[in-house]
N, C-alpha and C positions, 0 to 999 in steps of 0.2 A: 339364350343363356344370359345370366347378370351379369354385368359385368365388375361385379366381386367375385364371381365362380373363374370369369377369363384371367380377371388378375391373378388368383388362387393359384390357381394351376399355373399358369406361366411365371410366377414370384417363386415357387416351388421348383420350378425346374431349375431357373436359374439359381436360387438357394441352393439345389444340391450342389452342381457345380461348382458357385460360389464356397459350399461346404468343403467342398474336397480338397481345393485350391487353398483354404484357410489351415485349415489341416494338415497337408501337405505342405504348404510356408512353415507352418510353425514347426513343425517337424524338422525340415532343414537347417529353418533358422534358427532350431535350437541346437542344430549337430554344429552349425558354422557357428556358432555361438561358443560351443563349450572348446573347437580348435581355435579359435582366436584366445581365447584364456586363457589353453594350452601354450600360445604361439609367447602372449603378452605377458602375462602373468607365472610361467613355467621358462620355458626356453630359452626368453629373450634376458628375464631378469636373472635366471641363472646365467646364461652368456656374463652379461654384466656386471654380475658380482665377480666370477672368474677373471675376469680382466682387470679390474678394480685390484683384486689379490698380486696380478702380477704385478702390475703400475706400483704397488705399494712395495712389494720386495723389491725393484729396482730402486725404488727412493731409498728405502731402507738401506741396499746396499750403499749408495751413496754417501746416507748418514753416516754408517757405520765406517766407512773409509775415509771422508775427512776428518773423523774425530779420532780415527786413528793415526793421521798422518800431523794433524796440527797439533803442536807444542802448546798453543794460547788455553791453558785451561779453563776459560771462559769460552772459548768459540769450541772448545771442544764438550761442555755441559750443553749447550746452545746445540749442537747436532743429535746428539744423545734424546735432547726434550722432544726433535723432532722424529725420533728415530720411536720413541714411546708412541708418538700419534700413530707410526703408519701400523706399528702392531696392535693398538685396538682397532684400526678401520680393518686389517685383515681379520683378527680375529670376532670382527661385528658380522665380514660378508663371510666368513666360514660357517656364523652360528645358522645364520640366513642361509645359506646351502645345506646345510644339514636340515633345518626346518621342512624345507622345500624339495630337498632329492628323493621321491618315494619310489623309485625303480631301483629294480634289484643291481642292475649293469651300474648305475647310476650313485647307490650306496657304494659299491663295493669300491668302486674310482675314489670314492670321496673317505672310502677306510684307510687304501693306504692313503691318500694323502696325508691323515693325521696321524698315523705310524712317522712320516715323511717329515711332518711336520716338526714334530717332538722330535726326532735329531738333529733337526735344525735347529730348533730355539735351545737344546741343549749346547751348542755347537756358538751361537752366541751369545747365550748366557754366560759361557766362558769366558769370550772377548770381552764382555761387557765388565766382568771382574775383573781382569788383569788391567780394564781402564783406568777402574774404581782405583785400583793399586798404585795406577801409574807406569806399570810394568809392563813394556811391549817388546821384550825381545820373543814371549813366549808367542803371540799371537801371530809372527809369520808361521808357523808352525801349526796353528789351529787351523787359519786361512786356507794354507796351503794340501790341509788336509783332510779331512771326512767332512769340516763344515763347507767346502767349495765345492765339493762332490755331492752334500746333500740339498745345498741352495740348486746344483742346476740339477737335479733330481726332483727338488720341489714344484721348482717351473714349470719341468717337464710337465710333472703331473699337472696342475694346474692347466696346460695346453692341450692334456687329455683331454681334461672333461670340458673344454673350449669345443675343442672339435668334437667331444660325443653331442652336446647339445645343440652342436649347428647343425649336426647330422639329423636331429631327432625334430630341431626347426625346420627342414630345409623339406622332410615326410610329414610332418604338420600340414602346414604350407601346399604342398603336393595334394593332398589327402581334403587339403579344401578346397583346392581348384577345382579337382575331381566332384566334388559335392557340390561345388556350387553350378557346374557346367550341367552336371543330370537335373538338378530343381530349374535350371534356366529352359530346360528343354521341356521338359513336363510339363512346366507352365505357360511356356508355348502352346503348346499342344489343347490344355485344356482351355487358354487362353481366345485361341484360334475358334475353338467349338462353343463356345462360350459365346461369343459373338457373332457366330452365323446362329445359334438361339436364340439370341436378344435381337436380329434383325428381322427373323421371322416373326418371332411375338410384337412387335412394334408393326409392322406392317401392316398384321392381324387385327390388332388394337385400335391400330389408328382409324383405317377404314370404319369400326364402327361407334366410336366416339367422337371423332375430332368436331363435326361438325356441330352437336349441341354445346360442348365443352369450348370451343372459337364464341359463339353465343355469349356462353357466359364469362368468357376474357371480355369480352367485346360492354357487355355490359358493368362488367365490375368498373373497368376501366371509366364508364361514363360520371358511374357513379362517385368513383375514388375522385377523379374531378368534380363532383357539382351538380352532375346533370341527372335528373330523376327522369326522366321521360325518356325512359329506354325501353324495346322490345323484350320480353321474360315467355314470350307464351313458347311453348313445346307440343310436341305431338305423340311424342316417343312414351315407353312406359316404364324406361330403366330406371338407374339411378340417375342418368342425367338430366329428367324429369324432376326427380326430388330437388335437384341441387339448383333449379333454375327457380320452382316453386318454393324455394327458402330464401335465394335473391328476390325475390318478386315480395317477401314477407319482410327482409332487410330493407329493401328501401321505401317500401310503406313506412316503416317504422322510421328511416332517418329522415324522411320528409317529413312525418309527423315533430319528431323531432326537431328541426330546425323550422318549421311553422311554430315551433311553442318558444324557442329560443327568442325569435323575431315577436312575438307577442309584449314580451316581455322587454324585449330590447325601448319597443314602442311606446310601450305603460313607462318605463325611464326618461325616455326625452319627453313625453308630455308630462312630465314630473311627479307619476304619479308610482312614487319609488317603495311602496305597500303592496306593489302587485308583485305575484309570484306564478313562478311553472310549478304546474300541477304530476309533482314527482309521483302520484300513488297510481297515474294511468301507463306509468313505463315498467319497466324489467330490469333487473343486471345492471351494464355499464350506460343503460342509459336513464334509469332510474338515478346513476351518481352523478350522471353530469347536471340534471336537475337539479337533482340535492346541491351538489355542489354551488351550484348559479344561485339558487335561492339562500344556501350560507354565503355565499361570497356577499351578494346584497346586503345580508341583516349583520357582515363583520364591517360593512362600510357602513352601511346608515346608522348602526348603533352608533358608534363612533360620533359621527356627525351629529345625531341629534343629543347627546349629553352635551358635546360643546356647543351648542346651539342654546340649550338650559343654560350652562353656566355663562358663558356670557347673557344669556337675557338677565341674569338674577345678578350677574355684579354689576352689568349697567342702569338695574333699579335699586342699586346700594344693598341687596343679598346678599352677604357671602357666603357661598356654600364652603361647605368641607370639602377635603381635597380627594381628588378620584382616585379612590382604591384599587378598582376595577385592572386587571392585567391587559395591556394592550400588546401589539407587534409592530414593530417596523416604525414606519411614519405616523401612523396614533399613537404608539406610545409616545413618541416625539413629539406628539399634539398633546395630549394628557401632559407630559412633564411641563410643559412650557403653563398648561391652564394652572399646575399645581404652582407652578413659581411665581406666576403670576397673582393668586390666592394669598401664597405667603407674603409678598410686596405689599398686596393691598392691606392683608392683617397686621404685618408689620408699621406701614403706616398708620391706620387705626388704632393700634396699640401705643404708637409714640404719642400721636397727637392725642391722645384722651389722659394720657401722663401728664403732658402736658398744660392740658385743661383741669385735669381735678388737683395739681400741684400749685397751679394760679390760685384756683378758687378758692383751695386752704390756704390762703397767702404767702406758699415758697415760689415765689417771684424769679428768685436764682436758679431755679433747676431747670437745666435743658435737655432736649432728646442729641439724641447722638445719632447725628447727620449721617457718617459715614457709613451707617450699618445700611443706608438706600442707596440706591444707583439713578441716575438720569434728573425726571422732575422731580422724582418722589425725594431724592436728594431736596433738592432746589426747594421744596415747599416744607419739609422742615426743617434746614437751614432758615429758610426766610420767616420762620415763626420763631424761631430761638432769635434771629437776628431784633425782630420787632419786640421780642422781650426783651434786649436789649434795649435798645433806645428810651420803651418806656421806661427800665429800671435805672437809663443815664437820666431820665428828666427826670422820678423820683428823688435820685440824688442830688441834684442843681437844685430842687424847690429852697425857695430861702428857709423852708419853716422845718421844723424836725417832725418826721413822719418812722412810725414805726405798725411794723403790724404783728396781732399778737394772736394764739388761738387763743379756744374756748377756757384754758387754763390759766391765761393771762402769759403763759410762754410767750420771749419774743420771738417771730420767725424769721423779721426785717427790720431795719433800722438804715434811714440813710444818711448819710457822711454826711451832712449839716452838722457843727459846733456849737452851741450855743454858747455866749457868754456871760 
């Protein structure tokens, strides 16, 4: 038998099982899933609101009784402002239970509550006016009458539906225990069988692979290191005859390959930097590292040999034009430097020839402007405008009057000698 048919069949069995176990997960973990949304998102946030409702009607009450009780009509507007916040957060988590109560037990708790509700707020809507008025002898009387009875009537209810949703948490809760206790058993179970499967197929397996397949660890291993002179032969007719006879093709090939790298390496130090690996007798990725070896050489020696050119042409007084060419990295770096260097030289070429064709038409006075060079190229024409000077000061001391004129008889120069 192949051992693609062993695998088959044993990947398969354990698949099913695998199968069922996936299955069955997702199955529970989608019931424990929709009771925790239940627990988080239903129960708990109801719990929450309901308690939030009462915490607010105690404050409330509070509000409501010190600004009943203080004179300061300022500290009594001041409880009142507070007294407006607790009944929008009540009325926020009432809209929010209503949103969210969709059981019938659940609704009906939360109908009377707003029956409950409404004679309450009518109850201190009342108080609230006889505040506005300033009138409180009516309000013992309010107080002490259907609005006291329907504030702890409202409570009450509000601790209904407390205790209905802890009840209805507390069977959530239960109900996933329950559920997760049968999926932890199951999967035991199949878990267990699962594994006495997978011990038997492995044992099976092993006995008639390991020894060609240790072969070919044994050898990858040599090779992942370095070493080409390793054992490949086989006897067997599986796949692990193929897989040995495709290592035995692999390191032909990357010994071939590092024989052609070394060729090249060679043709380099004996400077003979034209030679190339012969990318068109490989394949794939080794076909690119070829390629690649032989572009990395022609991005460096091109390089080299344009600056090689320009410097031989500016050191026989050539100036070439500046390298257009797109370089990276450290050539370009090399390019910008020849190009700046180009401009120096032409720049000085250009002052000094100003120079010279403004002597020979006799403007004597005209100088290059030094400061546009850096270093010598400074220093040498400075020291040419400087030597115009001196001739132009002996000019001037000559005892005799000297002038010079073009072809028009224009003067260009005249120097400071008087005659009298």
């Amino acid at each position: 038998m192949k051992i693609g048919t062993k695998l088959t069949i044993s990947y398969a069995t354990l698949g099913l099982f695998l199968l069922v176990m996936i299955i069955l997960g997702i199955y529970v973990s989608n019931q424990l899933n929709l009771k925790i949304q239940a627990l988080t998102y239903e129960h708990f946030r109801k719990t929450t609101w309901s308690n939030e409702v009462i915490d607010n009607l105690k404050s409330a009450a509070i509000y409501l009784r010190n600004a009943i009780i203080t004179k300061n009509l300022d500290l009594r507007k001041l409880e009142l402002e507070k007294l407006k916040g607790t009944r929008a957060t009540v009325s926020s988590r009432l809209d929010s239970l209503t949103l969210y109560v969709t059981d019938s037990k659940g609704k009906s708790l939360l109908n009377d509550l707003v029956a409950i509700r409404k004679k309450y707020s009518d109850g201190r809507n009342q108080i609230l006016k006889y505040l506005e008025e300033n009138n409180l002898e009516p309000i013992e009387n309010v107080l002490f009458g259907d609005f006291g009875y329907n504030t702890n009537l409202y409570i009450e209810k509000i601790s209904e539906i407390i205790r209905y949703e802890t009840e209805e948490f507390n069977k959530t809760a239960k109900q996933s225990e329950e559920l997760y206790e049968a999926q932890l058993r199951t999967m035991i179970i199949l878990g267990v069988l699962a594994i006495l499967v997978t011990i038997f197929i492995s044992i099976y397996l092993t006995k008639s692979i390991t020894t060609p397949i240790r072969k070919a660890v044994d050898a990858a291993n040599k090779i992942a290191n370095g070493f080409m002179d390793v054992d490949l032969e086989v006897k067997t007719k599986d796949e692990t005859s193929d897989l040995l006879n495709s290592m035995k093709i692999m390191r032909n090939n990357i010994k071939s390959l590092v024989e052609e790298i070394h060729k090249i390496e060679i043709a380099a130090i004996n400077g003979h930097l034209d030679s190339r690996g012969r990318e068109d007798e490989y394949n794939g990725e080794y076909k690119n590292i070829i390629k690649g070896l032989n572009e990395t050489l022609d991005a460096i020696i091109k390089p080299l040999n344009v600056t090689a050119e320009y410097i031989d042409r500016i050191s026989k007084g050539d100036i070439p034009p500046k390298i257009v060419e797109e370089y990276r990295g450290d050539f370009n770096e090399i390019k910008n430097n020849i190009n700046q260097c180009i401009d120096a030289i032409n720049l000085l070429i250009r002052d000094t020839y100003e120079l010279v064709d403004n002597t020979s038409e006799g403007k004597i006075t005209y100088r290059a402007n030094g400061t546009r060079h850096l270093g010598d190229f400074r220093r040498l024409i400075e020291g040419i405008n400087t030597s115009l000077d001196r001739l132009v000061g002996l000019i001037d001391n000559m005892p005799l009057p000297v002038q010079i004129v073009d072809r028009n008889n224009n003067v260009l120069y005249k120097n400071q000698i008087e005659l009298d």
